[in-house]
DRENZA-976302 format. One record per residue (C-alpha): residue in one letter; y, z, x; residue number from 1. Coordinates in steps of 0.5 Angstrom, whole numbers, plus 500, padded with zeros to 3 digits. Example, Ala and Ser with C-alpha at 12.3 -4.5 7.8 and 13.67 -1.06 7.14 Angstrom:
# residues 2
REC rest  py  pz  px  nr
REC    A 491 516 525   1
REC    S 498 514 527   2
END
This chain:
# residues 662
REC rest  py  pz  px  nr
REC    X 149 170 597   1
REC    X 156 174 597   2
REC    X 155 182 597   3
REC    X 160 187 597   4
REC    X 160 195 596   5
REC    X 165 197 593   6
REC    X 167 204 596   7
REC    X 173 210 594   8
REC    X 175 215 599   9
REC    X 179 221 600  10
REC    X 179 225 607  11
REC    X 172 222 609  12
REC    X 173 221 615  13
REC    X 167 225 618  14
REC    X 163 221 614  15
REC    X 166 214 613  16
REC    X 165 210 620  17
REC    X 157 211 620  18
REC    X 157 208 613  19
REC    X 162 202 613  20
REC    X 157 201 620  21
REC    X 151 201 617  22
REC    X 154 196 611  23
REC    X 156 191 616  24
REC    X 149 191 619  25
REC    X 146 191 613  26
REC    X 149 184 611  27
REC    X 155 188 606  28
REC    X 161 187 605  29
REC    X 166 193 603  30
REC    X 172 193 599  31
REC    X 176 200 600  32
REC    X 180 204 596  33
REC    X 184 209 599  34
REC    X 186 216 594  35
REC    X 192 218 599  36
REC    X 188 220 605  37
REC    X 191 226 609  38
REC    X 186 225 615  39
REC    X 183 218 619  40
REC    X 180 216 613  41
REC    X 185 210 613  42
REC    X 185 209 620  43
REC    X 178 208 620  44
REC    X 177 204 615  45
REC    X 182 199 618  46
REC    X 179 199 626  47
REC    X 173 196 622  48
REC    X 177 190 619  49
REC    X 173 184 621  50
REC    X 166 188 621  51
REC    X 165 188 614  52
REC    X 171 190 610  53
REC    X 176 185 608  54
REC    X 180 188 603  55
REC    X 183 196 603  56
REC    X 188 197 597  57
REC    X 190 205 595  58
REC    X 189 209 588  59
REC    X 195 215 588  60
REC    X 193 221 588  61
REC    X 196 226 583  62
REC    X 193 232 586  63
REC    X 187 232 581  64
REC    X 181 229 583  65
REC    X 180 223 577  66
REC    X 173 220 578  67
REC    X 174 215 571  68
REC    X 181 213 575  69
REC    X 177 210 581  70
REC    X 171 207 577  71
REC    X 176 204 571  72
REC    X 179 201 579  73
REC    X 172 199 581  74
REC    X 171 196 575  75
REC    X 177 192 575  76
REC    X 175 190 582  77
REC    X 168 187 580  78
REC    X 171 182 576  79
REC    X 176 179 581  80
REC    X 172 178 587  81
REC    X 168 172 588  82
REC    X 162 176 590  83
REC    X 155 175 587  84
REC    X 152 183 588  85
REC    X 156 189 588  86
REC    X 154 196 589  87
REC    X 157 202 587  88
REC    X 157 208 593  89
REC    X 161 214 596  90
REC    X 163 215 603  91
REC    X 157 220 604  92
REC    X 152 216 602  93
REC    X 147 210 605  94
REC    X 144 205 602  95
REC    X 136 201 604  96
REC    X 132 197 602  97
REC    X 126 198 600  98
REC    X 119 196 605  99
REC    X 117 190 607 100
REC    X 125 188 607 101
REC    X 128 189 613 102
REC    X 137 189 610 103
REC    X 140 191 604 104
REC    X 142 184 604 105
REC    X 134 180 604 106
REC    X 132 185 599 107
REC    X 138 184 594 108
REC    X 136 176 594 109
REC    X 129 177 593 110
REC    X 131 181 587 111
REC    X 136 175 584 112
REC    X 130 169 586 113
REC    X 126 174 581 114
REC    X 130 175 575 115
REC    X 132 181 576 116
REC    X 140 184 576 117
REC    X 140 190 576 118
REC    X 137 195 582 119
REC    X 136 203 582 120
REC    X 136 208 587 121
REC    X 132 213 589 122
REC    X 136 220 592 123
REC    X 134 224 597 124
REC    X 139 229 600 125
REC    X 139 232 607 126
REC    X 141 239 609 127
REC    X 143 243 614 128
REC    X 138 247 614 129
REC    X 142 254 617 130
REC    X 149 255 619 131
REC    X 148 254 626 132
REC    X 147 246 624 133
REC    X 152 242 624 134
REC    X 153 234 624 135
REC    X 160 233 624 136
REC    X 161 228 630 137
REC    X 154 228 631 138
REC    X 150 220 628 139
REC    X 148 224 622 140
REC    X 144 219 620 141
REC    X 139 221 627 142
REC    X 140 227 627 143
REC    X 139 230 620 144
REC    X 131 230 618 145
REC    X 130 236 613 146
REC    X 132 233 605 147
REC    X 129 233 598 148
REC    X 128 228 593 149
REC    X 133 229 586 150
REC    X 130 227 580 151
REC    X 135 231 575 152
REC    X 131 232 568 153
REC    X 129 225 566 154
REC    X 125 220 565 155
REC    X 128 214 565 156
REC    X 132 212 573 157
REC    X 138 215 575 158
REC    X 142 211 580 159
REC    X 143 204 578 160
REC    X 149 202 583 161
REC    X 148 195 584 162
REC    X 148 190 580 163
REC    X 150 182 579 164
REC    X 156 179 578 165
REC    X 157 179 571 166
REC    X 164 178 566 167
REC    X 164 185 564 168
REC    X 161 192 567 169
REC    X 161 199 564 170
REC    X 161 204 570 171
REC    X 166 209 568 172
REC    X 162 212 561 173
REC    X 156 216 565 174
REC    X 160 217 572 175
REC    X 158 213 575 176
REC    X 150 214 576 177
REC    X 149 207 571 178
REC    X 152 201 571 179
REC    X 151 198 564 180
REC    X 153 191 561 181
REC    X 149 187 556 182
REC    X 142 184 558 183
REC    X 141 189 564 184
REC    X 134 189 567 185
REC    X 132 193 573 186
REC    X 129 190 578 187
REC    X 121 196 577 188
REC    X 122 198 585 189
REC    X 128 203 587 190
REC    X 132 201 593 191
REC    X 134 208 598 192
REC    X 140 212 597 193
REC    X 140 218 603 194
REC    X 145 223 601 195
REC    X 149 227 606 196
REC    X 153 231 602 197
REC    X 154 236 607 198
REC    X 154 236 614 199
REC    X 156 244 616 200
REC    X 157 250 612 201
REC    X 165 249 615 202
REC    X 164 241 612 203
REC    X 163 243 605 204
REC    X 168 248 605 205
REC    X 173 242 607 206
REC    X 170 238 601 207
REC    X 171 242 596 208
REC    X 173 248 596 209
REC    X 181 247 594 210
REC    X 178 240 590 211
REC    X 181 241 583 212
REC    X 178 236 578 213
REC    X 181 232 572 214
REC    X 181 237 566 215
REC    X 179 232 562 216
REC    X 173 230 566 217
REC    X 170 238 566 218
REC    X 171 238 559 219
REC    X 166 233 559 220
REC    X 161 237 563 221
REC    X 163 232 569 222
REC    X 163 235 576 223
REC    X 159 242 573 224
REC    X 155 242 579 225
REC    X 161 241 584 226
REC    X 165 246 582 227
REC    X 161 251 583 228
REC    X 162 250 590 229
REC    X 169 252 590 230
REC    X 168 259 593 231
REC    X 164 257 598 232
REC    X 158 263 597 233
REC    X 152 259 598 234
REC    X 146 259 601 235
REC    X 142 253 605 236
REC    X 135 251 602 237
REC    X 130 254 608 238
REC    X 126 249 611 239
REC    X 119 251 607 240
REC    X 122 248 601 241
REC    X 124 242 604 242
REC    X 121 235 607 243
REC    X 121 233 614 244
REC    X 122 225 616 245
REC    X 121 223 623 246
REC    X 121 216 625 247
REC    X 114 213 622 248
REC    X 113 216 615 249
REC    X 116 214 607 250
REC    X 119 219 603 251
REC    X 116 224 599 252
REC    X 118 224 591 253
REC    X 113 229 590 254
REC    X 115 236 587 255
REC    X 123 233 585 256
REC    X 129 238 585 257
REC    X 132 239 577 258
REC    X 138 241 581 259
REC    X 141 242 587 260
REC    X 141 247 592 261
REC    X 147 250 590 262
REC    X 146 251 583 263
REC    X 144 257 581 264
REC    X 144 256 573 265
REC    X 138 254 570 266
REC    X 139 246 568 267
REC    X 138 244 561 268
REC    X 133 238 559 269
REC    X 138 232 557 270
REC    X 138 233 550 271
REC    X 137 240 548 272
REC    X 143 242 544 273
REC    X 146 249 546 274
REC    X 146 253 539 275
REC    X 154 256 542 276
REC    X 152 263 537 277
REC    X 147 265 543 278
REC    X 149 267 550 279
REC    X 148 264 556 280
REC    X 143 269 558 281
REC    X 139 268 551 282
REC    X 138 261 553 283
REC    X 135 261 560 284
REC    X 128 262 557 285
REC    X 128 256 555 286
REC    X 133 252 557 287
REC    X 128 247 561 288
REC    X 125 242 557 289
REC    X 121 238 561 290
REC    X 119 245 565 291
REC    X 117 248 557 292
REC    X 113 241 555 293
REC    X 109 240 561 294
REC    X 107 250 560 295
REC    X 105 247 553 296
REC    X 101 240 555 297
REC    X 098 245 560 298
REC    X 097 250 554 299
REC    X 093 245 550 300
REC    X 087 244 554 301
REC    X 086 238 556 302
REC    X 088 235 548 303
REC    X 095 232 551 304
REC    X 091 227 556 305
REC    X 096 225 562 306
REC    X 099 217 562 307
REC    X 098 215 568 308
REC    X 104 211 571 309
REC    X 104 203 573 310
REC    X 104 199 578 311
REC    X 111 197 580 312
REC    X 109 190 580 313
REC    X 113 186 575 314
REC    X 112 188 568 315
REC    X 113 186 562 316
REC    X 120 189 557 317
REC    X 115 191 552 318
REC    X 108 192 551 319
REC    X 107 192 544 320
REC    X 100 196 542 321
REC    X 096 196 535 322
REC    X 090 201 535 323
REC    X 086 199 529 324
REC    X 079 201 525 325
REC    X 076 198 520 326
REC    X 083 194 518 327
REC    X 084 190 512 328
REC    X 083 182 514 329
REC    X 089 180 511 330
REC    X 093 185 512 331
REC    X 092 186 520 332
REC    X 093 178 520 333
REC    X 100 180 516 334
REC    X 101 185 521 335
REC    X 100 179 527 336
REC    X 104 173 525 337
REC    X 109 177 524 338
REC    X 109 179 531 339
REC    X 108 173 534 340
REC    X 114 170 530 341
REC    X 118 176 534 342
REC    X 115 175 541 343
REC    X 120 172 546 344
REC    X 114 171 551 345
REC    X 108 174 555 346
REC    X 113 176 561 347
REC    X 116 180 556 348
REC    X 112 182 552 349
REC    X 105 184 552 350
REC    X 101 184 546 351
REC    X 095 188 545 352
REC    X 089 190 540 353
REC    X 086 196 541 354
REC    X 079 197 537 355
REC    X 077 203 535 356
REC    X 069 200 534 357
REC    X 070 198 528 358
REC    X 065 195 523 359
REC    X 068 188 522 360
REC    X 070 183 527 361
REC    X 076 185 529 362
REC    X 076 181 536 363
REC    X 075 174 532 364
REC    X 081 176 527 365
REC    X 085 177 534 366
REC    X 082 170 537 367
REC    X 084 166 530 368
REC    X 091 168 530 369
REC    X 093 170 537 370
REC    X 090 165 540 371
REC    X 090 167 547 372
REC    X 097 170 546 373
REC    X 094 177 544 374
REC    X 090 181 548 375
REC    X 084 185 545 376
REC    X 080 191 547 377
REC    X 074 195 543 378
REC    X 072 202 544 379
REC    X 065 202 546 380
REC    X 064 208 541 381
REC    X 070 211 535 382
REC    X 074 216 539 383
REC    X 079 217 534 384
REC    X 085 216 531 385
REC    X 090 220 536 386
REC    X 085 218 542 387
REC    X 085 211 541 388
REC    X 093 211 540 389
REC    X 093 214 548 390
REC    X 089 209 550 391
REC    X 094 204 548 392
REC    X 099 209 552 393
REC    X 095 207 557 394
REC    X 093 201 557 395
REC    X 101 199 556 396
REC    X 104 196 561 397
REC    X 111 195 559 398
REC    X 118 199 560 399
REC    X 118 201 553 400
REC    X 112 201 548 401
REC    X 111 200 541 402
REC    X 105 202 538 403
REC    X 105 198 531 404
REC    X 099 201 526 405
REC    X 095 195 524 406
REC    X 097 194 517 407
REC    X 106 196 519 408
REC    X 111 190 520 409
REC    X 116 189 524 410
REC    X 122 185 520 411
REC    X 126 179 524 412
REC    X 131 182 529 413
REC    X 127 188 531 414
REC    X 126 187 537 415
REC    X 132 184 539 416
REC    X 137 190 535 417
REC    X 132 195 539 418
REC    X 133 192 545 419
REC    X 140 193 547 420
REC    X 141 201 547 421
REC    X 134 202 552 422
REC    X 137 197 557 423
REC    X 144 200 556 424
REC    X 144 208 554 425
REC    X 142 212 561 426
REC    X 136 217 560 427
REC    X 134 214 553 428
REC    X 127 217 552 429
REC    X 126 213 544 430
REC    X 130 209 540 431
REC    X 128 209 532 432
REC    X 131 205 526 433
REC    X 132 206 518 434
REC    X 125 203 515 435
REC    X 121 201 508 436
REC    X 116 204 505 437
REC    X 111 198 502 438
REC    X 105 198 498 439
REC    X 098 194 499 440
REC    X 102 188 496 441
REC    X 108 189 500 442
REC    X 112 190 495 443
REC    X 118 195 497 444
REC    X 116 203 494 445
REC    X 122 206 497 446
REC    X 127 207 503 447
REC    X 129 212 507 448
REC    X 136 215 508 449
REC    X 140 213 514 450
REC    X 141 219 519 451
REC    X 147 216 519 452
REC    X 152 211 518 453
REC    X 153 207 525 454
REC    X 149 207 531 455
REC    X 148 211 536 456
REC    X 145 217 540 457
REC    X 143 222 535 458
REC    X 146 229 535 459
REC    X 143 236 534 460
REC    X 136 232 532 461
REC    X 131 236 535 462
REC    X 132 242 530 463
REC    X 133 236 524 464
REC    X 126 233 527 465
REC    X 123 240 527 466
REC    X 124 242 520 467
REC    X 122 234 518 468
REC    X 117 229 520 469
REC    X 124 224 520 470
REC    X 121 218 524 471
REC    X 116 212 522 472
REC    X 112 210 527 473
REC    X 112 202 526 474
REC    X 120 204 527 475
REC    X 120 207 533 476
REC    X 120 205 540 477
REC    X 119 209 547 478
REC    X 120 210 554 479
REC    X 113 209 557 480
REC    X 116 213 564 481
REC    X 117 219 557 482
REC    X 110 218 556 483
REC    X 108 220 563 484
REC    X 113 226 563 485
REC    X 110 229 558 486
REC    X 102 227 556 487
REC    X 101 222 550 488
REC    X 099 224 543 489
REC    X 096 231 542 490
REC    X 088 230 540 491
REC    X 088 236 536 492
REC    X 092 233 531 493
REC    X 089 229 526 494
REC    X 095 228 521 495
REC    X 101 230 525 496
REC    X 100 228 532 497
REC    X 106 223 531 498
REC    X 110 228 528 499
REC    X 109 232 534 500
REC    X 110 227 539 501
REC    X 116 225 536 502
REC    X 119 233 537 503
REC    X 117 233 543 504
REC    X 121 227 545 505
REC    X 126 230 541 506
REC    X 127 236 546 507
REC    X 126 231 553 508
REC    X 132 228 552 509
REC    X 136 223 547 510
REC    X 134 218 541 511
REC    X 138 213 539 512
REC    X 138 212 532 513
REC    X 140 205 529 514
REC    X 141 205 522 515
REC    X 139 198 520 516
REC    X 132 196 515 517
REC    X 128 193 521 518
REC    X 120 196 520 519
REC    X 116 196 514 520
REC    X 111 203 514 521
REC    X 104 200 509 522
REC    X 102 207 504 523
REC    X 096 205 500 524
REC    X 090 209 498 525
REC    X 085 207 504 526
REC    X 090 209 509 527
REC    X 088 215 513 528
REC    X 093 219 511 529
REC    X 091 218 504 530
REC    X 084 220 507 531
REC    X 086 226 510 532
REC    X 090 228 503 533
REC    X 083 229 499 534
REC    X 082 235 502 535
REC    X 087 237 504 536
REC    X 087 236 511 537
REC    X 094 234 512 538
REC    X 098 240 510 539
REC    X 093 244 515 540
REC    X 095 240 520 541
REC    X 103 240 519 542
REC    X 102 248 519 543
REC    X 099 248 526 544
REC    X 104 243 528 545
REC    X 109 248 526 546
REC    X 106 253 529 547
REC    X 105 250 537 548
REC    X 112 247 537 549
REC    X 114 254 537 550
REC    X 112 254 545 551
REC    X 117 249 547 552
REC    X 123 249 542 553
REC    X 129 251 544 554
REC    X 129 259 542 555
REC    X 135 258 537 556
REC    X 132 252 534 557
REC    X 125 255 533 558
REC    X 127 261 530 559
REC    X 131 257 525 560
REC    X 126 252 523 561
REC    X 119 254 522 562
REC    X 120 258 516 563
REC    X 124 251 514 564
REC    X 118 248 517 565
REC    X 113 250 512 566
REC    X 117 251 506 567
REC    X 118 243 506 568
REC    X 111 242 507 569
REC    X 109 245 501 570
REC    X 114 242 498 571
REC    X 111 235 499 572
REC    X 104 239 498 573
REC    X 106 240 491 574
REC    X 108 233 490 575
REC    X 101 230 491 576
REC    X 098 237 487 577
REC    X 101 233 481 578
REC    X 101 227 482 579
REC    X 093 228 483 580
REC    X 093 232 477 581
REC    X 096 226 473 582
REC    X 090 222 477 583
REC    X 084 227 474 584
REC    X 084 228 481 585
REC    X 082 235 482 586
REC    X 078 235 488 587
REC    X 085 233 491 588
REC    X 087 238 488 589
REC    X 085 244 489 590
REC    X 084 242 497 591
REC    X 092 241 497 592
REC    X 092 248 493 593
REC    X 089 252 497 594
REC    X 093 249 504 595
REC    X 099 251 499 596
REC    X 097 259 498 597
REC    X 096 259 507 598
REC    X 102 256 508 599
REC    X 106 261 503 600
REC    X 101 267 507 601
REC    X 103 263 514 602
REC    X 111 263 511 603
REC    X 110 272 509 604
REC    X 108 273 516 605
REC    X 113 269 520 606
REC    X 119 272 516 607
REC    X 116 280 517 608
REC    X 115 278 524 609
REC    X 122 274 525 610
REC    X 127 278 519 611
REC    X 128 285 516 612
REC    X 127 281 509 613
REC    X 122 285 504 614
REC    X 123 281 498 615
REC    X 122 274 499 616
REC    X 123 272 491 617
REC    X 130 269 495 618
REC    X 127 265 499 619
REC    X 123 262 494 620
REC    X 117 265 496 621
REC    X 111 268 493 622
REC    X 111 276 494 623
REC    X 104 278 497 624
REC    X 102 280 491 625
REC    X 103 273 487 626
REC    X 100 270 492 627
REC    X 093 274 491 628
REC    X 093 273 483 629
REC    X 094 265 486 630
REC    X 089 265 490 631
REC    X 084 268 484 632
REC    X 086 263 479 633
REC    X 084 258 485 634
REC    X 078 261 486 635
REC    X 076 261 477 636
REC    X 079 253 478 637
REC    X 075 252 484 638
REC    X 068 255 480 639
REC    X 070 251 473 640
REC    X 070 244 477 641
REC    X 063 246 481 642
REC    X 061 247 474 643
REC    X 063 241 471 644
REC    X 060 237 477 645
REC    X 053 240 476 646
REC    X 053 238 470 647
REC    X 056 231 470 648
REC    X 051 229 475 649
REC    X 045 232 471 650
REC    X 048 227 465 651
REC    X 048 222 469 652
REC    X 041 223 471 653
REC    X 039 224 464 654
REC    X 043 217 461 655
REC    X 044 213 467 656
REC    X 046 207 462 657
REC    X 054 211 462 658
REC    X 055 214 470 659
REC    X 059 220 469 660
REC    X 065 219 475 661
REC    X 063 226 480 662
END
């Protein structure tokens, strides 16, 4: 098996000998592209022809660094040599395998002879830890022992480099940090990237203190982090805050750095969108959102479980998982065959039921249909509905998951539309499509709206997503590594754990959006959100799910839509206070009445705290007087029905031959 690195340089020469010696022990090739150096760079390169390198070609040089002119080139290359691995790396860099392997070259085809074309890298950056160090001339590799691992603020890999021949390849798009081409599975373990950014202060300033980058690549917030090196001023990370490597021990991946150790800005989470009204300076409270995520799951006491990590053994693309209690026989059979028609498989996809110990055989419903296909675990006592959806979180085994409630339905081509952008968009935390609502017959009730009219990744959603539950939850699928980020579904949320899962997702990083129909959301009366509607509950509970995601939205967007928040809430309140009454259902009722007056209350004391506003009326809220005489009419309301039960049960006792409906 043929692999090549294919590497760009300009002026490496302090670096590049070591590297190109390293890859030819390792069983690589190199393939070399020159940007007009001006120091030995090239004459380095040629004394190893032979050893490794067997092509050197040359990339003109403007006087702008172009990064996307040398990964256009890099992509060019890959598809005209005849090799059956390459991996993309800088001159600064080396490459390992992981153990047991003993070569770069072993490892990559035990990777190919188990499925696998594509391989992740884990980065660890090693420093001087002082000015009196210097490595220039030295085996740096030997000598330099002090570094930190980077892990930039996301869930999902960050340095897939190496890949297997394929027709067409995609490195320019993310800078290089992910190859993405169709049909792209990584291998689950990460290869070793050591980063020698810097061998001396002297040495940085060499690099980049006169480099200028294309202008067009700083617009797209490219090489932020290396401009900051220009003037030089910074300061060496003490030895306390590094880990130490000597010859025995692993790395260590615990305690990441966001950024590097020359970046003094506080760096946002991947998708938080900076509102450009505020100032940089408002923004620093809260500008990351993996750091706010992780003070609020803390803040919750124990009511936002952590999702444990899986093995890095081979796992299955997705894990499809269906929490249930007392489900419909029919409709979870519906719900099961249509997944099973879907299914490309046990290694790609695991199936499983998770019971909520209901009153019926759940288990001999999944052996009839599933055949031994479908996986099933019963809760030994009912813990609830958000408890049992973390327990499928933890019981998944998949890179991505799906929970898919036991009466919801997957239409033909979901899992095959979805799949593409979780292989292929870099720090993708979610992906969601446009959904049905059906009724306990199937019949089509509504459709949503599309969030927009093509696929992609959506654009200032977070502050769409907090004003507005936007998303079904069969239309949905996940990261499990977002999951392990920031907790599983908040306990304490009966109604709305979903909606508060899917905002904090929204703040971790972005959510692809496709707008084609692929998910059916059931709505009938015995639903547990019709249950929580009787008596009220479920505006109870959007009102405190507006109140807790104050404490990790971005402050711009928090200010902005928790009044929003409520008012849409109420909204929908009303719409179900009506459709009661229409009902006779004045239980239902007043307990959606009641929740309306607190919301209103709730929405009178967010705007005196946050605005100068004293006459509501503009914002189509209640003043604090309407809202008293509300409340008394509920009050004589609530007294006449109590009545009308009384006396509806004394009738029924005294004429049993005609019940009365209580």
């Amino acid at each position: 098996m043929r692999v090549v690195a294919l590497l760009t340089v300009r002026n490496e020469d302090k670096v590049l000998g070591r590297c190109l010696q390293h890859l030819y022990e390792q069983g690589v090739e190199t393939c070399l592209v020159d940007h007009d150096s001006t120091d030995d760079t090239l004459e380095i390169a040629e004394s190893f022809r032979g050893r490794g390198v067997f092509h050197i070609e040359r990339i003109p040089f403007t006087g702008e660094f172009s990064l996307e002119d040398q990964l256009r080139h890099k992509e060019r290359l890959a598809t005209e040599i005849g090799a059956d691995w390459f991996i993309h790396l800088d001159a600064d860099e080396i490459r390992e395998a992981p153990p047991p392997y003993k070569s770069l070259h072993q490892a990559i085809v035990a990777v190919d002879e188990a499925g696998y074309n594509a391989i992740d890298f884990d980065e660890f950056v090693f420093v001087p830890a002082s000015d009196e160090e210097s490595y220039e001339g030295r085996d740096f590799v030997a000598g330099m022992r002090w570094y930190y691992y980077f892990e930039p603020g996301s869930p999902d890999r960050y340095r897939i480099n190496a890949w297997k021949n394929q027709p067409e390849i995609d490195l320019h798009t993310h800078a290089g940090h992910q190859v993405i081409f169709p049909g792209r599975r990584v291998y689950p373990q990460p290869f070793i990237l050591r980063h020698y950014i810097f061998l001396s202060r002297a040495h940085a300033h060499a690099k980049y203190g006169s480099r200028v980058f294309a202008a067009d690549e700083r617009a797209r917030q490219w090489h932020s982090d290396r401009v900051k090196l220009n003037g030089g001023d910074f300061s060496w990370p003490s030895r306390a805050a590094l880990k130490h490597l000597n010859g025995s021990e692993s790395f260590d991946k615990s305690s990441p750095w966001r950024r590097h150790f020359w970046v003094s800005d506080p760096i946002l989470a991947p998708n938080v969108e900076v509102n450009p009204d505020k100032s940089t300076r408002s923004m620093q409270v809260r500008s990351n959102g993996r750091m706010l995520l992780q003070e609020f799951k803390v803040s919750q006491g124990g009511a936002i479980p952590d999702i444990a990590r899986v093995s890095d053994e081979r796992r299955p693309f997705w894990s499809v998982m269906i929490p249930t209690y007392n489900p419909d026989p029919s409709l979870l059979c519906q719900t099961l065959n249509g997944l099973l028609t879907q299914s490309p498989g046990p290694d790609d996809m695991q199936i499983e039921v998770v019971d909520d110990a209901s009153d019926i055989d759940v288990a001999a419903i999944v052996a009839d249909v599933g055949q031994g296909r479908i996986g099933f675990h019963r809760q030994p006592e009912n813990i609830g509905m958000a408890r049992n959806w973390n327990e499928c979180l933890q019981r998944a085994k998949g890179e991505w998951v799906h929970l898919l409630h036991q009466d919801d339905l997957p239409l033909v081509g979901f899992y095959r539309q979805m799949r593409s952008p979780c292989e292929t968009i870099p720090d993708l935390v979610a992906a969601f499509c446009r959904g049905t609502g059906i009724d306990g017959r199937g019949q089509k009730v509504w459709v949503q709206e599309p969030e927009r009219q093509t696929a992609g990744v959506l654009q200032q959603f977070t502050k769409r997503l907090a004003i507005e539950q936007r998303i079904l939850t069969p239309c949905i699928v996940v990261h499990r590594r977002a999951y392990e980020a920031i907790g599983g579904y908040h306990q304490g949320l009966p109604y709305c754990a979903d909606w508060d899962m899917y905002k904090r997702l929204a703040v971790l990083g972005p959510i692809w959006y496709e707008p084609a129909n692929l998910a059916c959301w059931r709505q009938h009366d015995k639903s547990t959100s019709a249950r929580l509607r009787l008596d009220g509950s479920d505006l109870a509970d959007r009102r405190r799910s507006v109140e807790l995601s104050s404490a990790y939205l971005p402050t711009y967007i928090e200010e902005t839509t928790s009044i929003a928040a409520l008012k849409g809430s109420m909204i929908w309140a009303v719409d179900i206070l009506r459709d009661s009454l229409l009902a006779d259902d004045f239980a239902t009722a007043l307990a959606q009445s009641r929740e309306i007056v607190i919301a209103i209350e709730q929405v009178l004391r967010t705007q005196s705290s946050s605005t100068t506003l004293t006459d509501p009326a503009p914002l189509g809220i209640l003043s604090a007087a309407e809202t008293r005489a509300l409340w008394a009419q509920i009050d004589e309301f609530n007294s006449q029905l109590q009545a009308w039960k009384r006396a509806a049960q004394i009738l029924a006792k005294i004429n049993p031959d005609r019940p009365m409906n209580a």
